[in-house]
Kinemage of the C-alpha trace (Angstrom):
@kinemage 1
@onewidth
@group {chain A} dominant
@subgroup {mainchain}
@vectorlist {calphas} color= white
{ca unk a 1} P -112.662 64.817 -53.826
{ca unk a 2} L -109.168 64.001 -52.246
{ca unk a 3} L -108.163 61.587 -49.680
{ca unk a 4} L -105.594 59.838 -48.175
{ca unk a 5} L -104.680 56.135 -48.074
{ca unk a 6} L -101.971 55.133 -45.683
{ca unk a 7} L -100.659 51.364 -45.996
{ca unk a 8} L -97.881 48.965 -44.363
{ca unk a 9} L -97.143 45.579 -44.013
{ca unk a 10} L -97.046 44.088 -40.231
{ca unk a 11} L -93.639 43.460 -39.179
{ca unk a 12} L -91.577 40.969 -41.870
{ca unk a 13} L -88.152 42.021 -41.743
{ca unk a 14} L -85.555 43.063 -38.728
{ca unk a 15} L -85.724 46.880 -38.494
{ca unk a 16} L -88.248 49.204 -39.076
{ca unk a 17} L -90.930 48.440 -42.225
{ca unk a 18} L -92.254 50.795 -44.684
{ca unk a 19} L -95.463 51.377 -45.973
{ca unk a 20} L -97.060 53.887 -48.237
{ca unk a 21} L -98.740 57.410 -48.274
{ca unk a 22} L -100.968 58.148 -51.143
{ca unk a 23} L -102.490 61.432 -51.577
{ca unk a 24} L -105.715 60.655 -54.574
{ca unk a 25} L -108.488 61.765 -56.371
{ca unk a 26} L -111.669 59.939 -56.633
{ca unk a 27} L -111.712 61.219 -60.321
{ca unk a 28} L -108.221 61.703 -61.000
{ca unk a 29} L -106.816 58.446 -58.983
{ca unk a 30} L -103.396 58.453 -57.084
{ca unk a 31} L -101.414 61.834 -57.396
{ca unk a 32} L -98.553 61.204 -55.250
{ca unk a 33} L -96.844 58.437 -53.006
{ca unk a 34} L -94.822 58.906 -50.476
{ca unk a 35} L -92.848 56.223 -48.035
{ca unk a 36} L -94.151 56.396 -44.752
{ca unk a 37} L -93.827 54.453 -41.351
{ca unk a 38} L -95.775 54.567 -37.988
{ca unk a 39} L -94.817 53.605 -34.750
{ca unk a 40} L -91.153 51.943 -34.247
{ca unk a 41} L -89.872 48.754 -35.432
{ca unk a 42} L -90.738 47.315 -32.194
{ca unk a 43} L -94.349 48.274 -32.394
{ca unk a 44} L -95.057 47.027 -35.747
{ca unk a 45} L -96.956 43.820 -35.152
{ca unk a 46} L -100.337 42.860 -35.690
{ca unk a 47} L -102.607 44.358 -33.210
{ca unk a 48} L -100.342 46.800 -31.835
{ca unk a 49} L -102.410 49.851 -32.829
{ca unk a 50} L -104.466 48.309 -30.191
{ca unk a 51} L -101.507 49.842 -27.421
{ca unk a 52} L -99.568 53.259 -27.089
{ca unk a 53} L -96.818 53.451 -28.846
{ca unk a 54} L -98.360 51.032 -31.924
{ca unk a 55} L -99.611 51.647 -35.031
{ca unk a 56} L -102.279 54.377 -36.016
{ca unk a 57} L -105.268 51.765 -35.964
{ca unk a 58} L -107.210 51.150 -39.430
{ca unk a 59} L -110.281 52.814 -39.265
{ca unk a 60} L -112.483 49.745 -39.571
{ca unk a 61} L -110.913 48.335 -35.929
{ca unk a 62} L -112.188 51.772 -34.440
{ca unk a 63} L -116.046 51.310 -33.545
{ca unk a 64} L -118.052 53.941 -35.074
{ca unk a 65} L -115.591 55.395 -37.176
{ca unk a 66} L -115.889 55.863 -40.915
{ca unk a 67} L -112.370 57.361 -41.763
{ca unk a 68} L -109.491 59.495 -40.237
{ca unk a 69} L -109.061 63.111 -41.146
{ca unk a 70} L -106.158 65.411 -41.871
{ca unk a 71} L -106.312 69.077 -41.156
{ca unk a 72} L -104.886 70.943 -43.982
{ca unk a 73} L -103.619 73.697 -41.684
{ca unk a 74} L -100.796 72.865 -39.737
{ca unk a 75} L -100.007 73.213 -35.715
{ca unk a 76} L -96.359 73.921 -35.290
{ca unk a 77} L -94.289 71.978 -33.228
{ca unk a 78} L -91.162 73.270 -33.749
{ca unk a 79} L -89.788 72.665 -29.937
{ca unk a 80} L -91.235 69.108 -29.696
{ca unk a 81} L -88.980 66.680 -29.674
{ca unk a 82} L -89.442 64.179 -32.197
{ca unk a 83} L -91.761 66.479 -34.766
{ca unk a 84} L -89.425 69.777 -34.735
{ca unk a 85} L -91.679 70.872 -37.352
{ca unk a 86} L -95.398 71.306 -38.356
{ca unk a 87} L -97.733 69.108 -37.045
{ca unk a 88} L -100.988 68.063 -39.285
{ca unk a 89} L -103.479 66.553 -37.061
{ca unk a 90} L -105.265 63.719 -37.389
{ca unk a 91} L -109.120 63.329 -36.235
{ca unk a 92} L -110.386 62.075 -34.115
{ca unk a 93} L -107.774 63.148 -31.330
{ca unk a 94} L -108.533 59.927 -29.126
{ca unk a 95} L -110.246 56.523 -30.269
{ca unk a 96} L -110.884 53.085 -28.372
{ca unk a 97} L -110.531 50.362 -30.661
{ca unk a 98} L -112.588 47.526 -31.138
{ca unk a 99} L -110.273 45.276 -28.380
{ca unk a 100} L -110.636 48.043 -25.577
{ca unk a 101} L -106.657 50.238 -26.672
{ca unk a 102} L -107.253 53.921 -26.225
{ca unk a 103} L -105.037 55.871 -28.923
{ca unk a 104} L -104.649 59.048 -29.864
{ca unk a 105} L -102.952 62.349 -30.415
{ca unk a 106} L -102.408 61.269 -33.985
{ca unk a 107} L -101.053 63.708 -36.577
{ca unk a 108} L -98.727 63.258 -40.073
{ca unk a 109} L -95.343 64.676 -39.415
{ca unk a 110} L -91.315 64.820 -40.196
{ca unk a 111} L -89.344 61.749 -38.650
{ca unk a 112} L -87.147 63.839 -36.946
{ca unk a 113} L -85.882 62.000 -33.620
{ca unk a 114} L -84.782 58.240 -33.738
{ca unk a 115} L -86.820 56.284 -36.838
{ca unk a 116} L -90.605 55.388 -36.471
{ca unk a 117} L -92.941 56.846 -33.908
{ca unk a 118} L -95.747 56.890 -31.162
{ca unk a 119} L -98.199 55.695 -34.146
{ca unk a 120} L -98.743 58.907 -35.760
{ca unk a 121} L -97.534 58.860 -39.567
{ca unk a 122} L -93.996 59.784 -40.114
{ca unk a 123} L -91.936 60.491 -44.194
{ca unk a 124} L -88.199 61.625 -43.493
{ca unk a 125} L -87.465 65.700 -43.733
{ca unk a 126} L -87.402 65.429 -47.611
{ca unk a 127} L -90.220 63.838 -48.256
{ca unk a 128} L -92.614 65.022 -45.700
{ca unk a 129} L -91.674 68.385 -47.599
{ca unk a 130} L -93.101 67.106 -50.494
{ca unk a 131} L -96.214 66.135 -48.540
{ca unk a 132} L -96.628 69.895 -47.021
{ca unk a 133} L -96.567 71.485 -50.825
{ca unk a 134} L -99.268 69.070 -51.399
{ca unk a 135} L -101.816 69.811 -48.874
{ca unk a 136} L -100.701 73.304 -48.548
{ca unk a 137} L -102.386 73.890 -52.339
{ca unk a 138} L -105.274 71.790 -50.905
{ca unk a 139} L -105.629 74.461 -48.290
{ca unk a 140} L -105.615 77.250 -50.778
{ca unk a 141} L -108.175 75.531 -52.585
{ca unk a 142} L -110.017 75.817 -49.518
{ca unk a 143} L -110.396 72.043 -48.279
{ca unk a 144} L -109.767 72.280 -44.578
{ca unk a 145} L -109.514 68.398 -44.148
{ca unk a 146} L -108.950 64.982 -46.268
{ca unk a 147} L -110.237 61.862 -45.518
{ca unk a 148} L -107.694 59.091 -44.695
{ca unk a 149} L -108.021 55.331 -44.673
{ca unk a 150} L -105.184 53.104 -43.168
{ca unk a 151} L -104.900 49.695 -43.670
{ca unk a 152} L -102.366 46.578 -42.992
{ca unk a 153} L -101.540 43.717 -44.166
C-alpha cells in the first residue's frame, strides 16, 4: 500500500520554511522525497491551519478524520493563477478543525505564483514534475487515491 507523509517545521527562520513530501510503501518504506511548503511564510505558525490562508491542518486536529487523500488523476488548472498546471486534489474538500477554522479546497500542486500558498501543498516546477511521474504510474496501476498524513513540529 502507498501513502503520503507531508512534514514541516512551524515557523523558525525569516522567510518561508520547508518541509518534506514523502511518497512510501508500507512494505517497501520511503520511495521518494520531495521539498515541499504550504501556505506563505507569513502563515506558518503554530495553529494557523486553524485560518485561511494557513497550513493544510494535520489530520489528527480535524475531528473525525483518519487521513487526507490524494486523487491520482489530476484536474487541470492551467488558467489559475497560482497553480498554472494540474491540480491533484486533496479529500476531504472542506474540514472544521478541532478549534472551530473551516479549510479547504486543498490539492498538491506547482508553486507557480509568489512562494508558499493558501495551505494546499506546493514543490517548485521541477520537482512537482517529479511528483506527477510518480503518481501518474500509481494511476496506471490503478490506485485512484493515496492516503496522506501531515504533521508539524
Amino acid at each position: 500500500m502507498h501513502f503520503l507523509t507531508f512534514s514541516l517545521n512551524f515557523d523558525r527562520n525569516p522567510g518561508l520554511e520547508e518541509g518534506r513530501l514523502c511518497l512510501r510503501h508500507i512494505e517497501k518504506g520511503t520511495l521518494q522525497v520531495w521539498v515541499a511548503t504550504s501556505a506563505t511564510a507569513g502563515k506558518q505558525f503554530a495553529e494557523s491551519f486553524h485560518q485561511t490562508g494557513g497550513m493544510i491542518p494535520p489530520e489528527y486536529r480535524v475531528p473525525g478524520l483518519k487521513f487526507w487523500t490524494v486523487d491520482t488523476k489530476p484536474i487541470s488548472m492551467k488558467e489559475k493563477k497560482g497553480v498554472e498546471g494540474n491540480f491533484y486534489q486533496i479529500a476531504p474538500f472542506e474540514v472544521k478543525t478541532d478549534k472551530g477554522g473551516v479549510r479547504g479546497d486543498f490539492g498538491i500542486h506547482k508553486d507557480a505564483n509568489v512562494p508558499g500558498s493558501m495551505g494546499c501543498i506546493v514543490l517548485t516546477p521541477e520537482r512537482f514534475q517529479e511528483f506527477e511521474k510518480q503518481v501518474t504510474q500509481l494511476a496506471k496501476e490503478g490506485k485512484d487515491s493515496i492516503p496522506l498524513f501531515v504533521t508539524y513540529s
